[in-house]
C-alpha distance (Angstrom), angle and dihedral (degrees) to the residues before:
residue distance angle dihedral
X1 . . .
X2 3.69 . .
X3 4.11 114.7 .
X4 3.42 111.0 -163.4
X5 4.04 100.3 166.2
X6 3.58 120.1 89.1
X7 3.96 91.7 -11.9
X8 4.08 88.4 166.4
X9 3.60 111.8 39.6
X10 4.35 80.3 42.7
X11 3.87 84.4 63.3
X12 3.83 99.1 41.4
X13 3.62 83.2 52.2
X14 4.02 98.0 43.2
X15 4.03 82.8 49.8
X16 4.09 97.8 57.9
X17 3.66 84.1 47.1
X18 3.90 97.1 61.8
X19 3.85 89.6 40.6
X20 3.95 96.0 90.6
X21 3.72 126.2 67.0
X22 3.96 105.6 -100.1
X23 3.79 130.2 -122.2
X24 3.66 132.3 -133.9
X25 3.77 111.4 -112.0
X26 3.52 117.1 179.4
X27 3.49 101.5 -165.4
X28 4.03 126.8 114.1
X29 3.67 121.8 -79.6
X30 3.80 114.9 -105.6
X31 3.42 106.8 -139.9
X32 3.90 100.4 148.7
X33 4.14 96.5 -150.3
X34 3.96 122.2 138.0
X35 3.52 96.0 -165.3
X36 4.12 115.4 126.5
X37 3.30 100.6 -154.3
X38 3.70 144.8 19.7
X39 4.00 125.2 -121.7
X40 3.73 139.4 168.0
X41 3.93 130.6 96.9
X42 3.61 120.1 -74.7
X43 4.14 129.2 -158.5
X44 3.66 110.9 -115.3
X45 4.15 122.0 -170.6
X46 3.47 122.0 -156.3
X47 3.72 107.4 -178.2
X48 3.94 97.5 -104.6
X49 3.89 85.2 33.5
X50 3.22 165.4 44.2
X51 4.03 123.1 -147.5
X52 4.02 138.6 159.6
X53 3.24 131.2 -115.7
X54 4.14 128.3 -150.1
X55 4.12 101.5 -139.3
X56 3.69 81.1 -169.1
X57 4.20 103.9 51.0
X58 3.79 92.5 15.1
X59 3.90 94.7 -125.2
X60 3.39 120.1 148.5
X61 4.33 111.7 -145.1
X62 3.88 123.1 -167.1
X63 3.39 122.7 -122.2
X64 3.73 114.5 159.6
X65 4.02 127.8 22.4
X66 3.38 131.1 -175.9
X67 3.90 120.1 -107.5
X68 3.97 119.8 -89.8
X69 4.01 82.8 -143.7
X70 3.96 121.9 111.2
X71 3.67 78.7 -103.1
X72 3.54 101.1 57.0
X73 3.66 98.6 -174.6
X74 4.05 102.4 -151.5
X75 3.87 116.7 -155.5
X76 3.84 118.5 -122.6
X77 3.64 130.6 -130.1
X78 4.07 105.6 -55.7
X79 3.86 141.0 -142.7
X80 3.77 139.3 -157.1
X81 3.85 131.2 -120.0
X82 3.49 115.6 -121.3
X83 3.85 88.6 -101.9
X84 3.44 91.2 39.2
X85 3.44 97.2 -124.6
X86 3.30 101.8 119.5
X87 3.75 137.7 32.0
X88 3.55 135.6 -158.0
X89 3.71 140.0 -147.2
X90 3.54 151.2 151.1
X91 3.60 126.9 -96.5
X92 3.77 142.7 -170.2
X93 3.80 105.3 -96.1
X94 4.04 114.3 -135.3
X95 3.52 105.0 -108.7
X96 3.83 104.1 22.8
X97 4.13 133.3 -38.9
X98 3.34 127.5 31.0
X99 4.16 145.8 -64.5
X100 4.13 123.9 -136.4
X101 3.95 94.9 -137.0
X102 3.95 133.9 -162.1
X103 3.34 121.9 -163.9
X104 4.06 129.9 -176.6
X105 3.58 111.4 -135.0
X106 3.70 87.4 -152.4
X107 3.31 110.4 44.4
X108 3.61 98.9 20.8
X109 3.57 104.3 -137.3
X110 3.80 119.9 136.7
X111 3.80 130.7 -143.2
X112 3.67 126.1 -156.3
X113 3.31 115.2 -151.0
X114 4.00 105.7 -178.6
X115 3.45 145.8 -48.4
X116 3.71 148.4 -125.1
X117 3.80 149.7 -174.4
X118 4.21 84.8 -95.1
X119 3.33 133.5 -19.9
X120 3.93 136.2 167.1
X121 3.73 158.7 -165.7
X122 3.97 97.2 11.8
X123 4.08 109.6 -158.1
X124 3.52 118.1 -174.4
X125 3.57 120.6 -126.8
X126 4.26 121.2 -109.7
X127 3.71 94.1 -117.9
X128 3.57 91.8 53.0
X129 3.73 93.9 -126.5
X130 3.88 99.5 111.0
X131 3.58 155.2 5.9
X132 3.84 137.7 -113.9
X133 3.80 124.9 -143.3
X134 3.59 140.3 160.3
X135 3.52 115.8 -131.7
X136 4.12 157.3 135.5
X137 3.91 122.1 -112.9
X138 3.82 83.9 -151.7
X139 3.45 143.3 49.1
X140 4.38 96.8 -103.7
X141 4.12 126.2 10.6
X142 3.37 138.5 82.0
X143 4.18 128.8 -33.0
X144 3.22 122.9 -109.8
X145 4.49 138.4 -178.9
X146 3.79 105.0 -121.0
X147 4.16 120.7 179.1
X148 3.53 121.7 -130.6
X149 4.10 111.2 -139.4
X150 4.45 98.7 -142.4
X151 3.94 83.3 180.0
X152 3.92 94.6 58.9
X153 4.29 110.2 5.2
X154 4.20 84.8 -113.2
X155 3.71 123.3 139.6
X156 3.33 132.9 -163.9
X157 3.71 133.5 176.9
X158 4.08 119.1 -108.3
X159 3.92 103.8 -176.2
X160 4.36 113.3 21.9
X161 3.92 108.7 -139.8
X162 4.21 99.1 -32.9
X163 3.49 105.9 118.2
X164 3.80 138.9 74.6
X165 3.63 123.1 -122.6
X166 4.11 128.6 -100.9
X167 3.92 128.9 67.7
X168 3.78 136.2 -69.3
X169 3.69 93.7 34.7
X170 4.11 92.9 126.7
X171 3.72 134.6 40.3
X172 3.84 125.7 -163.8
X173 3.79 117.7 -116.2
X174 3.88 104.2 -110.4
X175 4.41 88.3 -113.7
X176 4.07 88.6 56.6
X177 4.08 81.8 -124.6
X178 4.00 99.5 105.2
X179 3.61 143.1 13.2
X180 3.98 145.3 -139.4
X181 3.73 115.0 -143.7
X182 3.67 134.2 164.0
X183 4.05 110.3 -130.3
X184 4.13 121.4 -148.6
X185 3.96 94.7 -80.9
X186 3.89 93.1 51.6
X187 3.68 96.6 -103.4
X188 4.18 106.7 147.4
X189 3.78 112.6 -150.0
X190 3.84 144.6 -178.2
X191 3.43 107.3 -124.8
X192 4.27 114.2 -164.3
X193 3.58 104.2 -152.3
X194 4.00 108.2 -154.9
X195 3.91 89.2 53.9
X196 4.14 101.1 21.9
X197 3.66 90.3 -130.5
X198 3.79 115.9 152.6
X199 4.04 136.4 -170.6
X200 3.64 125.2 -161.5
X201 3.32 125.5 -125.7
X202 3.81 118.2 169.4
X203 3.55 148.5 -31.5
X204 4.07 110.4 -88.4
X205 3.19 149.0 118.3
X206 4.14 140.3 -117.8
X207 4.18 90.4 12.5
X208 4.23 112.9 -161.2
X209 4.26 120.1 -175.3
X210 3.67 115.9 -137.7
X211 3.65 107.1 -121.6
X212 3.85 94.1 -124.5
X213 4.42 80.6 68.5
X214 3.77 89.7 -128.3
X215 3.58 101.2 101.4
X216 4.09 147.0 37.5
X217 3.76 121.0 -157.4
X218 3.77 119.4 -161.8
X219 3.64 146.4 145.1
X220 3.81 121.7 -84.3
X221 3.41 109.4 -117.1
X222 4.04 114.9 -140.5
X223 3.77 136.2 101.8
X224 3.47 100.6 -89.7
X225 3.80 129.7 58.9
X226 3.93 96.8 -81.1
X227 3.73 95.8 168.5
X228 4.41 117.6 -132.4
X229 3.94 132.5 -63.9
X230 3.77 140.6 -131.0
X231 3.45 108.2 -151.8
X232 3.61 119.2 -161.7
X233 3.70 117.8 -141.3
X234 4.15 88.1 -175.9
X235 4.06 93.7 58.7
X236 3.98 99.0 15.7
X237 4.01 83.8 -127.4
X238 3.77 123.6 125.2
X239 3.87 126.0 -144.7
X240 3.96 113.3 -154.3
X241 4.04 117.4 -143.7
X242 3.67 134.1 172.6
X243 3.31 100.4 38.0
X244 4.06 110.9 -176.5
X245 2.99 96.2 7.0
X246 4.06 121.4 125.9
X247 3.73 100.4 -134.2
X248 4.16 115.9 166.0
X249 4.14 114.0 -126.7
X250 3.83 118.2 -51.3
X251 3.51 144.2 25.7
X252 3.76 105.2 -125.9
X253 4.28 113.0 -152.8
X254 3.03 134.8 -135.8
X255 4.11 118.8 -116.3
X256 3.66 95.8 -112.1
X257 4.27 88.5 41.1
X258 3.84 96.1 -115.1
X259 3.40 109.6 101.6
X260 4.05 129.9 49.3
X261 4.24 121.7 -152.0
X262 3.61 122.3 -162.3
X263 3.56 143.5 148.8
X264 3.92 119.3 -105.5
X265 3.78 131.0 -164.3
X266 3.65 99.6 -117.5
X267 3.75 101.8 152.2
X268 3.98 130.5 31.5
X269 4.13 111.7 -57.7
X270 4.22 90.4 -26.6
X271 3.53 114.5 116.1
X272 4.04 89.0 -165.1
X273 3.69 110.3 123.9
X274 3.72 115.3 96.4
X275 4.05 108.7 -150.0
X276 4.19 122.4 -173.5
X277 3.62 111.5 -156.8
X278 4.00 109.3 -154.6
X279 4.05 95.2 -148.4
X280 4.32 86.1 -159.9
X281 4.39 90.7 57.6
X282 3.52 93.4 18.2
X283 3.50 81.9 -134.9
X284 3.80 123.0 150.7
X285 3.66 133.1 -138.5
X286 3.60 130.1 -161.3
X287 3.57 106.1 -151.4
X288 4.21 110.4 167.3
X289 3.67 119.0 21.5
X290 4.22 112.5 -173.9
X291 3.89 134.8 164.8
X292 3.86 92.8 -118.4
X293 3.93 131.8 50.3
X294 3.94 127.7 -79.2
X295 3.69 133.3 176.6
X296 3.80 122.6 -168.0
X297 4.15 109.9 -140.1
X298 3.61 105.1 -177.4
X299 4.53 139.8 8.9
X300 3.52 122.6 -151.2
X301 3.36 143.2 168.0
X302 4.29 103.1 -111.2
X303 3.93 111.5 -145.3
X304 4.34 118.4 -151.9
């Protein structure tokens, strides 16, 4: 899922497309696979955890568990590398604030790589060379999207003060060149990294990029239960699904952009059914059903 041809006149391109308002369109995503059936690992959270889960056997593995300290220093909401050897996450930091952690799945050694009065909802970047977080350099104030150098330990702040706080409220452009966020007034934007230009293109929350770069998935953002777009940055149209149904923060695709995980409230206050939407059938999957909630945070393809 790296793209390393044309990566700038792609995003100059991907920008005029998000410039005009979009248009409902309510006809079927064409996303010309034949595969049957999806596979691959995906990231599941679990509040005092973080576990993976076997699309393929439906097995759920752990990987990260709180401490049984006083402390109990509870992982955040992780992401894969691009070889998904590694993850990362954020951790409660001993003493106060919080830790940007990297852990080898292999070898399981962690790395900490700094820490902050709060920070949130690291992604790691498509080239592999850093990692996204929200966070505050002090204790109170406003939220900002800082970048996380892995090459030399430098960080430097993408988006001053615009955003709200929680997790899954940016995704990575599939190139590693640009970003969509959602800022504090539910605004979703395209942000172009090498220039910091940004277009608007909705109102929405908790927005993800497919990693074939054609489409955005978020939720619609009104007062009643509107249900969650696809946005096409091709046509400029937008395709609404889910509609009614109680489904916590993002959408999470699928490698090869066909398929959609999320977590559903299917029983009382538990977010713990596990539903894949195939967008070609529009037909949906559940895939994990448990008596406590579970959010999946990232989908890739896991190598031997």
């Amino acid at each position: 899922m790296r793209f390393s041809f044309c990566i700038l006149s792609a995003l100059v391109y991907l920008c005029c497309l998000i410039g005009c308002s979009p248009s409902f369109d309510t006809a079927r995503l064409r996303l010309g696979h034949t595969e049957a059936k999806p596979g691959g690992t995906v990231l599941v959270y679990k509040w005092d955890r973080i576990e993976s889960f076997d699309v393929t056997t439906k097995s759920l593995s752990s990987i990260v568990t709180a401490n049984s300290s006083e402390e109990n220093r509870s992982p955040g909401m992780p992401s894969f590398s691009p070889d998904a050897s590694e993850i990362t996450f954020k951790e409660k930091a001993e003493g106060g604030g919080d830790s940007l952690v990297v852990l080898d799945l292999k070898k399981g050694t962690r790395r900490l790589l700094l820490k902050m009065p709060y920070l949130d909802g690291p992604r790691w970047s498509p080239d592999g060379t850093g990692i996204a977080f929200e966070g505050r350099s002090q204790a109170s104030g406003d939220y900002s999207l800082y970048l996380y150098s892995l090459n030399d330990g430098k960080l430097s702040t993408v988006i001053e003060g615009q955003l709200k706080g929680g997790e899954m409220l940016f995704s990575w452009a599939p190139d590693g060149k640009g970003l969509v966020y959602q800022d504090a007034s539910n605004n979703i934007y395209v942000l172009r990294l090498t220039t910091r230009e940004r277009k608007r293109i909705d109102s929405g929350w908790f927005p993800t990029c497919s990693p074939n770069r054609r489409y955005i998935a978020y939720r619609a953002d009104g007062s009643d239960d509107t249900g969650y777009i696809i946005y096409d940055l091709q046509t400029r149209k937008r395709e609404r699904i889910l509609r009614e149904r109680y489904v916590y923060r993002s959408l999470v695709w699928s490698p090869d952009s066909r398929y959609l995980i999320y977590a559903a409230d299917g029983r009382g206050d538990f977010y713990g059914d596990l539903l894949i939407l195939d967008l070609e059938s529009k037909k949906e999957t559940r895939v994990l059903r448990l008596e406590e909630s579970v959010y999946p945070t990232d989908w890739r393809v896991v190598g031997p």
